[in-house]
C-alpha positions in Angstrom: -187.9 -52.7 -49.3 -191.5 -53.1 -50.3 -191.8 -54.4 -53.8 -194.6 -53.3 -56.4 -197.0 -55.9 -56.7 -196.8 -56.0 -60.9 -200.6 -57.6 -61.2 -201.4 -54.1 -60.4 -200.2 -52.2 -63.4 -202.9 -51.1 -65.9 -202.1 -49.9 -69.8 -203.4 -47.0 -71.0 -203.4 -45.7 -74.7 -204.0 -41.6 -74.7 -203.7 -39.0 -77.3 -201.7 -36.4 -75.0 -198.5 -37.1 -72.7 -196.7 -35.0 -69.7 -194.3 -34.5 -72.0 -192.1 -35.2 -75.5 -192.4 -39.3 -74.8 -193.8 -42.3 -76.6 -194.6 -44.4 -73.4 -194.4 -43.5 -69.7 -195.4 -45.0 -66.4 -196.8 -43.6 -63.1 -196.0 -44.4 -60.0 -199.1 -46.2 -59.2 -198.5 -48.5 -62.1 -200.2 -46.9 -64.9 -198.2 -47.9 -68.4 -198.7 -45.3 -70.6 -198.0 -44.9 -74.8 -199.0 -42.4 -77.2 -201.5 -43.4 -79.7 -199.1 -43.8 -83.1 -202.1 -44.8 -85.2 -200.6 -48.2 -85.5 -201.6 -50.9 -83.3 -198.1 -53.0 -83.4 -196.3 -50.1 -82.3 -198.9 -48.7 -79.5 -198.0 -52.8 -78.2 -194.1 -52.2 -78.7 -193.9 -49.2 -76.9 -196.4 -50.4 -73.7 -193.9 -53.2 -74.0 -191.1 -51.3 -73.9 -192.0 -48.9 -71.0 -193.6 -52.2 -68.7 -190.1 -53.8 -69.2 -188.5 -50.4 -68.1 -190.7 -49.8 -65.0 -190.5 -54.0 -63.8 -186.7 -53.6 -63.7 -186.8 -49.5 -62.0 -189.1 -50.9 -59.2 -187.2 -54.1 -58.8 -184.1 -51.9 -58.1 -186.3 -49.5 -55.4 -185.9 -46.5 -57.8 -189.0 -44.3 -57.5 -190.7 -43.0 -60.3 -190.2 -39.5 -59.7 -186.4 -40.1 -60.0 -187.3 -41.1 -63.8 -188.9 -38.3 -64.3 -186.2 -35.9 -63.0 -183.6 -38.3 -65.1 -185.8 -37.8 -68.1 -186.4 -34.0 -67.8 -183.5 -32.6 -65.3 -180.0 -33.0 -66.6 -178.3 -32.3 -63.1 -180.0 -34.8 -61.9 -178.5 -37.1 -63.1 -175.1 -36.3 -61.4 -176.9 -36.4 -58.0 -177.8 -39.6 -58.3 -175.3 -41.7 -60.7 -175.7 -44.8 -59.4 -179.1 -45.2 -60.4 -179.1 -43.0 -63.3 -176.7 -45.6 -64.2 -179.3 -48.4 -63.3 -181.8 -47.0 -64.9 -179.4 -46.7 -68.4 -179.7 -50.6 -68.2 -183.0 -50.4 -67.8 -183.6 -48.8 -70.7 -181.7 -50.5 -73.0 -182.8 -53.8 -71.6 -186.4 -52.5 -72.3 -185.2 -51.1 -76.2 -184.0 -54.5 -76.7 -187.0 -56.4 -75.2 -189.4 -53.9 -77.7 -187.1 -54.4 -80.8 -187.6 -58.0 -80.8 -191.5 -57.6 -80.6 -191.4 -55.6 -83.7 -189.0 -58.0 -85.7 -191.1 -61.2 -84.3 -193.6 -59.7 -85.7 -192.2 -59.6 -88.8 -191.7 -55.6 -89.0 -188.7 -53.6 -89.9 -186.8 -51.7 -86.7 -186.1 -49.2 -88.8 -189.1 -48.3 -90.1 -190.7 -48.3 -86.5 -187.7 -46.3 -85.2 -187.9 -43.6 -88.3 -192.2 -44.1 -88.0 -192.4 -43.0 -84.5 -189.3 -40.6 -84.5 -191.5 -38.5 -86.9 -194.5 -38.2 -84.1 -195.4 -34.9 -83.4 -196.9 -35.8 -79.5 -199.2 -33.6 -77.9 -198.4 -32.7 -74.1 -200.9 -32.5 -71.8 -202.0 -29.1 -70.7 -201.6 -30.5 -67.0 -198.2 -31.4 -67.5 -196.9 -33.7 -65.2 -200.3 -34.8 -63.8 -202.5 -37.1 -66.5 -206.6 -36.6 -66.3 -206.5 -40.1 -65.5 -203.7 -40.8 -63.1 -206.0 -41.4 -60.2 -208.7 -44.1 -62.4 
């Protein structure tokens, strides 16, 4: 199985999202977050979601599966083994993105309840960003 080369991922801080998320990534690398107005937690959540998309791709499981995990709840039962995978992932990435905030010396609860309160904008091209192909 070809492997992503990881060199290759770019971050990108935007003001609209394919939908209700924080951070995302694209196939082609891309590591997305939602502007939050705060730098420390624009960094936390690209952390968070390059963690995430390291550990997807080192397991083979395309993007596009993430997506349908994220916004497709019978998806999930078609594919359990990797939904399961991808669970872990998660977490692992949570984890990974708490610690940044506390080693910085922040409160996880006050980033949790700061970006819970977000009111994210979704792109009008849905699942397809202006700059996916940059």
């Amino acid at each position: 199985m070809k492997r992503f080369d990881l060199t290759k991922v770019k971050f990108v801080v935007t003001d609209k999202m394919r939908y209700v998320e924080l951070g995302d990534y694209l196939e082609n690398g891309k590591i997305v977050a939602y502007d939050t107005g705060k730098k420390e937690y624009v960094q936390a959540v690209l952390l968070h979601e390059f963690v995430e998309f390291a550990l997807i791709k080192a397991l083979g499981i395309p993007v596009s599966w993430i997506d349908k995990f994220d916004t497709d709840k019978s998806f999930k039962l078609k594919r359990p083994k990797e939904y399961e995978q991808y669970r872990i992932a998660h977490y692992l990435a949570t984890l990974v993105e708490r610690q940044f905030i506390e080693n910085l010396g922040l409160s996880w609860d006050k980033y949790e309840n700061y970006v819970r309160k977000i009111k994210i904008k979704i792109s009008r091209k849905g699942l397809r960003y202006r700059y996916e192909d940059k």
